[in-house]
C-alpha positions, 0 to 999 in steps of 0.5 A: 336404522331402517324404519326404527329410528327409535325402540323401546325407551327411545335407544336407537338402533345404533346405540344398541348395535354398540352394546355388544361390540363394547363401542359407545356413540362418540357422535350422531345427528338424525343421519349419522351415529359414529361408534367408537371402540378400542380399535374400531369406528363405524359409521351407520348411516340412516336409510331414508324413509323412502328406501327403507319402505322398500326394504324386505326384512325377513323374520326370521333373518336370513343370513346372506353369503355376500354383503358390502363388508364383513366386519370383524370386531374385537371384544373383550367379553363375547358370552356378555356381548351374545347376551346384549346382542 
């Protein structure tokens, strides 16, 4: 959600983070959205315009080796969820 609150036909970025991990937004306001599937919840936080301005987002993305987390989500249909990803 870092400068994009909104895309194309105002869906926001975490509503189609939720597509391909099979969740749906159970709840969100303008700094939250919770994501609920079969045995996963996530929270995505909004960055605030001053944090996300400093933000570099390369293009293509680089990948990186260390983060906070790394996630792992169940899905029932992976082909499907590369297509929506």
């Amino acid at each position: 959600m870092a400068r994009e609150v909104a895309g194309a036909g105002g869906e926001n970025r975490a509503v189609r983070t939720a597509r391909p991990l099979s969740a749906e937004a159970v709840n969100a306001d303008v700094e939250h959205t919770i994501l609920q599937s079969r045995d996963t919840q996530l929270i995505i936080h909004a960055i605030p315009p001053q944090v996300a301005d400093s933000i570099n987002i390369e293009v293509p993305p680089v990948a990186r080796d260390e983060g906070a987390i790394k996630p792992f989500f169940t899905v029932a249909d992976l082909a499907h969820s590369e297509r929506v990803a």
